[in-house]
C-alpha positions as CSV (number, residue, x, y, z in Angstrom):
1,X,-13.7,108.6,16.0
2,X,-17.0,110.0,14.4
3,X,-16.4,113.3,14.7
4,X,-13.1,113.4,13.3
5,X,-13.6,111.0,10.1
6,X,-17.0,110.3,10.4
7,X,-17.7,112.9,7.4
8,X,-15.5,111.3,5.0
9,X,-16.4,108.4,2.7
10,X,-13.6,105.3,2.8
11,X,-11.6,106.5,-0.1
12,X,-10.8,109.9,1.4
13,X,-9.5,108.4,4.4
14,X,-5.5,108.7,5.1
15,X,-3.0,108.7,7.8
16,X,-3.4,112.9,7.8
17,X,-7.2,112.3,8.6
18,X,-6.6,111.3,11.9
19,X,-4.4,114.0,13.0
20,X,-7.7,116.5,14.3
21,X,-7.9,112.9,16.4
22,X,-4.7,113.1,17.5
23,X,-4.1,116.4,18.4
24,X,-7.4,117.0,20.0
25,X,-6.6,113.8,22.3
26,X,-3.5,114.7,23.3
27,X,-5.1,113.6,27.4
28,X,-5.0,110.1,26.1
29,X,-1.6,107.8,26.1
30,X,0.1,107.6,23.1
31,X,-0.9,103.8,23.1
32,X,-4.4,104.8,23.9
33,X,-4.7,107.0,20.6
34,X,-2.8,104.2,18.5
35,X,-5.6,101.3,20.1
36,X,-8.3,103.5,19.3
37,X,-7.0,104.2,15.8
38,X,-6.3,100.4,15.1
39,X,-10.0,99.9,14.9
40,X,-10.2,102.4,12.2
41,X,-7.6,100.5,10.3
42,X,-9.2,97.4,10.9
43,X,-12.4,98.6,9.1
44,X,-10.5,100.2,6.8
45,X,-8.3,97.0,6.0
46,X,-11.7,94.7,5.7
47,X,-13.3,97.2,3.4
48,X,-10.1,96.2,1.0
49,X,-9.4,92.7,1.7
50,X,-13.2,91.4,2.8
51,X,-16.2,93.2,2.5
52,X,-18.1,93.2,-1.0
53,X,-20.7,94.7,-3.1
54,X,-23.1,91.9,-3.2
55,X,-23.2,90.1,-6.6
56,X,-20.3,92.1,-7.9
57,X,-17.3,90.7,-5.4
58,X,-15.3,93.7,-6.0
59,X,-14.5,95.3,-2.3
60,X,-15.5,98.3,-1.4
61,X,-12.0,99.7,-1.5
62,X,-9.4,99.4,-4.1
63,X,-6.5,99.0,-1.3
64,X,-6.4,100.2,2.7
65,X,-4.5,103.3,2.9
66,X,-1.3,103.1,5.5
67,X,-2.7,104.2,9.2
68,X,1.2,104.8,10.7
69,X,1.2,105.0,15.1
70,X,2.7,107.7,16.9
71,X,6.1,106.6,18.4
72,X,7.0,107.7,21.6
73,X,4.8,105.3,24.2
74,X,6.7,105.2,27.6
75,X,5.3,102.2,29.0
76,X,4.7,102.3,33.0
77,X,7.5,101.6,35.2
78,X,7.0,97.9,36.7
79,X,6.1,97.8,40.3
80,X,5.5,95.5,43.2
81,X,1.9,94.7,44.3
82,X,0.4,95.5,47.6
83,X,-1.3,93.3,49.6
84,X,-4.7,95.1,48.6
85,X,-3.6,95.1,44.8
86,X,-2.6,91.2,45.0
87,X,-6.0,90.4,46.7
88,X,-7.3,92.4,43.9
89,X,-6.1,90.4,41.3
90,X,-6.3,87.0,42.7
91,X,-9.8,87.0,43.4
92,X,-10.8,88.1,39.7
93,X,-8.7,84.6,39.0
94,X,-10.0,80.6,38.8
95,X,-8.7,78.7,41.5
96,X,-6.0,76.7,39.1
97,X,-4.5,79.6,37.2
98,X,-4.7,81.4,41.3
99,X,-2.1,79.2,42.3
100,X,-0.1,79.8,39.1
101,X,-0.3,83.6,39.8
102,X,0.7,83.6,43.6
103,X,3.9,81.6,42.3
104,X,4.3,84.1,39.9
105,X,4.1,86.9,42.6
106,X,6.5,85.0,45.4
107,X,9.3,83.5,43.0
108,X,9.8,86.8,41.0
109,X,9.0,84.6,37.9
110,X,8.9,87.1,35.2
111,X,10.0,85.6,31.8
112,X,6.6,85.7,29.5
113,X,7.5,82.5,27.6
114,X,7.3,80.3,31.4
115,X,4.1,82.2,32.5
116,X,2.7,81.2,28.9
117,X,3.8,77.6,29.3
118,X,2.3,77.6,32.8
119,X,-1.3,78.9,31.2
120,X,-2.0,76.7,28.7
């Protein structure tokens, strides 16, 4: 992000700064960009809320500015694993949350809120 805001103190930065970002990593996803540019607004958003001038406790911003994503992420189509894919996966995994995942894979199971359940 340096070279596109790394020039500007805090209080010059807006949502239009990051546009030389955005246009000139137009190769990345959209939700690529937006990730990359959610760290800014992070910093930016502790500058206002957190960090302080020691001895003084005023921050070092008076207030973050608004950092808005780009709409239009078309998230990947969902696809079955191969066999190479699966073995992949599972053997990154611990042996309890293994058996968890190769029910997942066999039954179909896709509901988030069961699989979260299941996890913790």
């Amino acid at each position: 992000m340096s070279p596109y805001i790394g020039d500007l103190w805090l209080d010059q930065i807006s949502n239009d700064s990051f546009n030389a970002y955005r246009n000139a990593r137009q190769d990345l996803a959209i939700i690529t960009r937006n990730a990359k540019i959610a760290v800014a607004r992070r910093v930016l958003k502790l500058a206002a809320e957190v960090w302080c001038h020691p001895g003084t406790n005023m921050t070092w911003l008076e207030r973050a500015p608004t950092i808005l994503a780009e709409k239009g992420h078309r998230p990947r189509d969902p696809y079955p694993l191969d066999a190479s894919e699966q073995e992949l996966l599972f053997s990154e995994l611990i042996a309890d949350r293994r058996r968890i995942a190769l029910f997942a894979v066999n039954t179909g199971l896709r509901d988030q809120e069961l699989c979260r359940l299941q996890w913790t």
